[in-house]
C-alpha positions in Angstrom: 0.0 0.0 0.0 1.2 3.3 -1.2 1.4 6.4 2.0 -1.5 7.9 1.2 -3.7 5.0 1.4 -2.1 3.8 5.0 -2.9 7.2 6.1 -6.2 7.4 4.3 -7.2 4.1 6.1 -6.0 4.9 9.8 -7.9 8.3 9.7 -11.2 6.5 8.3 -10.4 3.9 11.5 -10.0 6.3 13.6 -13.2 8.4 12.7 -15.1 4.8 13.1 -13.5 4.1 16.5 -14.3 7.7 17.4 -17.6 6.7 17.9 -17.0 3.7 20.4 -14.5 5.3 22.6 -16.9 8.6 22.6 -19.9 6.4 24.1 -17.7 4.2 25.9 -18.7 4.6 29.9 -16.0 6.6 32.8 -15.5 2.8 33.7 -14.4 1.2 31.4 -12.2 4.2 30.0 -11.0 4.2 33.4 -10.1 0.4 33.5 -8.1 1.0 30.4 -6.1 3.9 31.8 -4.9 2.0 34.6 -4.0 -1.5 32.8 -2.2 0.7 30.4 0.1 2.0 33.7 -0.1 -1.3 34.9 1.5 -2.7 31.3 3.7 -0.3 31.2 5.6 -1.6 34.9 5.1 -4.9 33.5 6.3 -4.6 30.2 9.1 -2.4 31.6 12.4 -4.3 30.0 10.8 -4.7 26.4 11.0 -0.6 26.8 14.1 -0.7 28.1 15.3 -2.8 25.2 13.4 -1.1 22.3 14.2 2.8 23.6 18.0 1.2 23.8 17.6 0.9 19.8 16.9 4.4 19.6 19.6 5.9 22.2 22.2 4.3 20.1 20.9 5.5 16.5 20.3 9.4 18.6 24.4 8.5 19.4 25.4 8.0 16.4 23.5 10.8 14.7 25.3 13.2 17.4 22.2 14.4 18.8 22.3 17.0 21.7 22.9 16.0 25.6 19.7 17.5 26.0 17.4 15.7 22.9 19.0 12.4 24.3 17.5 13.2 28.0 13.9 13.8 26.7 14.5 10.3 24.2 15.5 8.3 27.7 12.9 5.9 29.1 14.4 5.2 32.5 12.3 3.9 35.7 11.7 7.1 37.0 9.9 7.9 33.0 7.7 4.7 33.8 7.0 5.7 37.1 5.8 9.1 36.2 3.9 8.0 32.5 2.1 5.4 35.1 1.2 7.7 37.8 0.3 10.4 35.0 -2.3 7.6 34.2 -3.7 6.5 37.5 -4.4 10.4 38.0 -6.2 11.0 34.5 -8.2 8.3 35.7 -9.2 9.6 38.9 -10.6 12.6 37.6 -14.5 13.2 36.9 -15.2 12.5 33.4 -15.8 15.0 31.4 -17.7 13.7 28.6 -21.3 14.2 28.9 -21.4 16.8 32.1 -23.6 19.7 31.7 -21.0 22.6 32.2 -24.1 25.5 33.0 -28.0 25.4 32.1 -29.8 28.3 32.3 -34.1 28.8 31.7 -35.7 31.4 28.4 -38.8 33.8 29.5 -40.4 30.7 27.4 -39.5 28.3 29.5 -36.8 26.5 27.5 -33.7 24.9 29.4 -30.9 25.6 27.5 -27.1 23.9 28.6 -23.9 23.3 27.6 -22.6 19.9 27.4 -19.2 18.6 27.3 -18.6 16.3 24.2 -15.1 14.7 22.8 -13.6 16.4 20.1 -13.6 13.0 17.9 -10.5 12.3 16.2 -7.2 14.3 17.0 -4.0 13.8 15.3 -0.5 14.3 17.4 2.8 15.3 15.8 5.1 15.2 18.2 9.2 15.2 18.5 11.9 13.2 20.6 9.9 12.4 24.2 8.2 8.7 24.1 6.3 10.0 27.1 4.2 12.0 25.2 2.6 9.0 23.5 1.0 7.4 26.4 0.4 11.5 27.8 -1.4 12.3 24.9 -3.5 8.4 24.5 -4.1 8.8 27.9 -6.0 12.2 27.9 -7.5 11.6 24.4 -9.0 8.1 26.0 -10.6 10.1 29.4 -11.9 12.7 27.0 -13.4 10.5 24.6 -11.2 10.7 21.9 -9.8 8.6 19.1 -6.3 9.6 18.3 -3.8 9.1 15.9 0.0 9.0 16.3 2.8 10.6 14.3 5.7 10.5 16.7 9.6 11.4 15.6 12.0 9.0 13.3 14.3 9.4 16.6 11.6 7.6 19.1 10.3 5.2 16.5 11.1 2.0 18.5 10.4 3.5 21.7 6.8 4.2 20.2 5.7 0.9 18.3 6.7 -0.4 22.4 4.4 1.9 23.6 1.8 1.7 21.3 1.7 -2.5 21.6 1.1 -1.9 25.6 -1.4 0.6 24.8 -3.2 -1.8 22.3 -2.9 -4.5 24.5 -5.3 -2.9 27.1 -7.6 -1.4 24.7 -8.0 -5.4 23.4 -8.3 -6.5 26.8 -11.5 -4.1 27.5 -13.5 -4.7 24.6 -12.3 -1.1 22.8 -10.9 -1.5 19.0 -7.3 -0.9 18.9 -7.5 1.5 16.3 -8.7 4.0 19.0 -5.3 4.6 19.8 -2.7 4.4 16.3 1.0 4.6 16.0 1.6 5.8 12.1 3.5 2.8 11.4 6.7 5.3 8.8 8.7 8.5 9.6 9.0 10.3 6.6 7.7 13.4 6.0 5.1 12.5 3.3 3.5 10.8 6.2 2.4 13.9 8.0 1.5 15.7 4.7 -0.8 12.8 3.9 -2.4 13.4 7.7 -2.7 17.2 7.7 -5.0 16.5 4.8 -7.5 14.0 6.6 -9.8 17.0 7.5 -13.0 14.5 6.7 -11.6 12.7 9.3 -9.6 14.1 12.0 -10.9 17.0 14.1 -7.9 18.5 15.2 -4.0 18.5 15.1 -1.6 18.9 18.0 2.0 19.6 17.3 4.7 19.1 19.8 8.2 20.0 19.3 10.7 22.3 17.7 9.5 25.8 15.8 10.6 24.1 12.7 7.6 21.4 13.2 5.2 23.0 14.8 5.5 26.4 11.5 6.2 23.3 8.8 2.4 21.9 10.3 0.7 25.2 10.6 2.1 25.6 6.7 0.4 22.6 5.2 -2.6 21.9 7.5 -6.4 21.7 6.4 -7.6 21.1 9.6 -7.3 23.6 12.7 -4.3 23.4 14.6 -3.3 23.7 18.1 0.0 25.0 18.7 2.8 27.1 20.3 5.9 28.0 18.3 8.7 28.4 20.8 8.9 29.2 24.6 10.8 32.1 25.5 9.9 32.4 29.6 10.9 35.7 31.7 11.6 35.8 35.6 11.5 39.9 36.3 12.9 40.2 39.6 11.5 43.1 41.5 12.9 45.6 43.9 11.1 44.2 46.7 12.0 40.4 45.6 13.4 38.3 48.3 17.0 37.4 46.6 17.4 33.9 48.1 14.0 32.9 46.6 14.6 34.7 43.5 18.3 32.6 42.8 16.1 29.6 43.4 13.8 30.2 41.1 16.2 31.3 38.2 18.3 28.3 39.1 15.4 26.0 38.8 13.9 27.5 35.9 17.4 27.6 34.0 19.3 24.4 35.2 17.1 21.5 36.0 16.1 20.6 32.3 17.3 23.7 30.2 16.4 22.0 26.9 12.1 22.4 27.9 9.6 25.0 26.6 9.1 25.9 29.9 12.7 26.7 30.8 13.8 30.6 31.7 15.7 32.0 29.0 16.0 35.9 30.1 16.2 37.3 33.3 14.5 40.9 33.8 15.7 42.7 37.0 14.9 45.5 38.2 18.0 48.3 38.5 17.3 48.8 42.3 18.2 45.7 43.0 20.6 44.7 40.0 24.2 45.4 41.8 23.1 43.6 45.2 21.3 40.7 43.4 23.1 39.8 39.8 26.3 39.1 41.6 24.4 36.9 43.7 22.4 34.9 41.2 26.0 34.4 39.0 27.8 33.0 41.6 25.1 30.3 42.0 24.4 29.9 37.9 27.8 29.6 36.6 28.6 27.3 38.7 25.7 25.2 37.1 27.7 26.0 33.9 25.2 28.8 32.8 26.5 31.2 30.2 25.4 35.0 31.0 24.6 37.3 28.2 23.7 40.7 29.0 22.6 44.0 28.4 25.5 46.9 28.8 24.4 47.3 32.2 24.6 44.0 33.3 28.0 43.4 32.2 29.2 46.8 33.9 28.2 44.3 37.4 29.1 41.0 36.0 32.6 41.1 33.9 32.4 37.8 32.9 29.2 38.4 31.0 28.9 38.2 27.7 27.1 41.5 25.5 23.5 40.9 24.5 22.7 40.9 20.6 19.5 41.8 19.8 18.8 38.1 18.4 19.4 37.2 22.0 15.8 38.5 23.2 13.6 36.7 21.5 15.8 33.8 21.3 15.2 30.0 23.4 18.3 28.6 23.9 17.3 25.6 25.3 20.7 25.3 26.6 22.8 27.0 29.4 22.5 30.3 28.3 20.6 32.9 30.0 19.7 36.6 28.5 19.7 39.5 31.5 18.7 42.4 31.2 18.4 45.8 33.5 15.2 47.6 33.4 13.9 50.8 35.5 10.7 49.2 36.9 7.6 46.5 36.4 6.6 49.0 33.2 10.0 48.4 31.3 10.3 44.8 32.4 6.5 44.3 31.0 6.9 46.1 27.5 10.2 43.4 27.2 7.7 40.7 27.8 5.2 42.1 25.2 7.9 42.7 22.7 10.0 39.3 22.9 8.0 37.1 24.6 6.3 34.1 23.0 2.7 34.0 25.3 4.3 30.8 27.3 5.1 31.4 30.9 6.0 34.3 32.6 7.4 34.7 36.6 7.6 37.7 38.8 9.6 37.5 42.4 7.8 40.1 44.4 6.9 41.1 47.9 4.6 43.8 46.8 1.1 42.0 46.3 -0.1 45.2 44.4 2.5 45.0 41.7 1.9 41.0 41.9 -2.1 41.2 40.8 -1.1 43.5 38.2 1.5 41.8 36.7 -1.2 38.4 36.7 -3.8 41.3 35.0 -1.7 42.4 32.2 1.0 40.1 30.9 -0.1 38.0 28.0 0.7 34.4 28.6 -0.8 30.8 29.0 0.5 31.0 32.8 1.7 33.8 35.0 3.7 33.0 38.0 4.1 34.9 41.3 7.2 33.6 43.4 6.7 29.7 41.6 10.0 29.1 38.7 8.1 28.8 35.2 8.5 24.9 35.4 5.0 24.6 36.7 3.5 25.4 33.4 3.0 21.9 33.1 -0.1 20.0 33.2 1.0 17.2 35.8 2.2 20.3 38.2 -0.9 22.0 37.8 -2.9 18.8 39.0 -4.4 17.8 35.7 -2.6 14.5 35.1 -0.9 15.0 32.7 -0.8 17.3 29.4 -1.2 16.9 25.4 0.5 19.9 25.0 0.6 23.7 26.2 -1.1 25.9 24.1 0.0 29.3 22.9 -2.9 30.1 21.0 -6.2 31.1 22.0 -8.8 29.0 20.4 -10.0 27.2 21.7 -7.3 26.4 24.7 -4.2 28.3 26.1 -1.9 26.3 28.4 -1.2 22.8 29.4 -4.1 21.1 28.0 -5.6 18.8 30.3 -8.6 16.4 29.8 -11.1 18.9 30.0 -9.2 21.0 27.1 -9.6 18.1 25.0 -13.4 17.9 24.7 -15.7 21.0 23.0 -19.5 22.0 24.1 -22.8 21.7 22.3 -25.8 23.6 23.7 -28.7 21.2 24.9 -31.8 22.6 24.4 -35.2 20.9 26.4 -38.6 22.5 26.4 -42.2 21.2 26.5 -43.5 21.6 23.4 -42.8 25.2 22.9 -42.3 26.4 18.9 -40.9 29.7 17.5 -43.5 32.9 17.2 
């Protein structure tokens, strides 16, 4: 069979499974979510073995430190995909609660009720974990899905996807609920972004280069954010212990995330007490300053800003600063460079706190908290499909409930239109 008619037949699948997972009770969606984490521990060195086949070829191809972290499946990624699991399924399902109802001078009931989406297509880079994240969510929702991970994780995915089949089988569900697009080239995802008789929506996760390359050639809406370039501004009345803890967790613990810090704002009050302070600590972690003329008057071993540093991620060990007169300044840098992700302040002044939450435009604004919450298992929803920097219809980590729409239910007693 040629590309096009593999795809053509997984979305048709899909569409037709669609309806059995979208009636399909909280139970048994419920049961499937948990012998999926229980599978996982179970099946725990087959992973091991297959995501072994794909470290080596990420080796040998000379990918980054970093890529090769988020392509690891270690016990602690089992752990965490499991628990991610067991949570999803201890939330209220979604599908089929009436979300507000409200009565017409005519007596009508009108409500909104929460349906699944139907078929959702993700396109996703690198991390295996976002397979059973997003099969997981797309299950409790209601929610056939299909699969396009990365050449990179291919054998860590077909693993995934045969544990993930494996429970579906076991509780009655068609296996095409859940599908793994079986080749990794790139006429693949054309041949999906074209499915819009089939497939609902389109998720992509990973670099700009994907995420602009399936906006480009999509039929069918698309969910998306294109990079993350996350702020902490540290204010004149910021507590500077808390504050180095929060840049140092936001920069060091896994630099090469979307929700990573990539430029420090601080405010010039406090800028010769606290950059010295926060250097120390960073560069130890390895952390490469580059900053504005100011900063490197206070830190020597700074290198000078470029403008291209600004709006840049890094994803690496390389932190922007910057100098600015106030909350104002630090705010228009935001607007200009930022990328609607996640945003911090450090602050003691609950004023300036509420109205940095009111103004600045991103998915998640953080007061005192590093920007590695935006993250849908830190924000208690179980896990995430993605984090959405675009407005329609979600913005952030998008949990189960982001994965299901509305229709209005209307019920009246006879009544007709005058």
């Amino acid at each position: 069979m040629s590309v096009n008619e593999i795809i053509l037949d997984m979305a048709k699948a899909a569409r037709a499974a669609s309806r059995e997972i979208g009636k399909c009770s909280g139970q048994v969606k419920d049961k499937v979510l948990t012998d999926i984490a229980a599978l996982l521990k179970e099946e725990a060195s087959f992973l091991y073995e297959e995501n072994a086949k794909d470290l080596e070829a990420a080796k040998e191809s000379g990918l980054s430190s970093a890529m090769i972290d988020r392509l690891t499946i270690k016990e602690a990624t089992i752990e965490s995909m499991a628990q991610g699991l067991i949570e999803v399924a201890a939330m209220a399902d979604p599908v089929g609660s009436m979300v507000k109802m409200w009565q017409r001078p005519n007596g009508l009931s009108v409500g909104k009720m929460r349906i699944p989406l139907g078929v959702v297509c993700m396109i996703y880079e690198s991390r295996p974990n976002v397979t059973i994240d997003a099969a997981g969510l797309c299950l409790k929702a209601g929610n056939a899905v299909v699969l396009r991970g990365g050449s990179e994780a291919i054998h860590s995915n077909r693993a995934l996807g045969q544990v993930i089949a494996k429970a579906l089988a076991k509780n009655g569900l068609p296996e095409t609920v859940v599908q793994l697009v079986p080749m990794t080239d790139r006429e693949a995802v054309k041949e999906l972004l074209a499915q819009e008789e089939y497939i609902d929506l389109v998720i992509p996760r990973g670099g700009e280069g994907l995420i602009r390359f399936v906006v480009t050639n999509s039929s069918i809406p698309v969910l998306k954010h294109y990079k993350g370039v996350c702020h902490v501004y540290v204010d004149d009345s910021a507590d500077h212990d808390m504050a180095v803890n929060i840049c140092q967790n936001g920069k060091v613990q896994r630099p090469g995330v979307c929700n990573a810090v990539e430029t420090l704002l601080v405010n010039e009050a406090e800028a010769a007490a606290f950059l010295p302070k926060v250097y120390e600590v960073l560069s130890k972690d390895g952390v490469e300053f580059r900053g504005c003329p100011k900063t490197c008057a206070i830190l020597k071993d700074a290198k000078p800003a470029q403008e291209e540093d600004w709006p840049a991620e890094f994803l690496d060990l390389i932190l922007a600063v910057k100098i600015v007169k106030d909350m104002d300044e630090a705010m228009d840098h935001i607007a200009r460079y930022g990328s609607l992700h996640t945003e911090t302040i450090v602050t003691n002044n609950y004023s300036r706190a509420k109205r940095f939450c009111r103004e600045v435009d991103a998915s998640a604004v953080m007061v005192n908290a590093s920007t590695r919450f935006n993250d849908g298992g830190q924000l208690g929803l179980g896990a995430e499909i993605g984090i959405s920097t675009s407005k329609l219809h979600a913005f952030g980590p998008m949990g189960v409930e982001e994965l299901t729409a509305t229709k209005f239910v209307v019920e009246g007693q006879g009544q007709i239109r005058s």
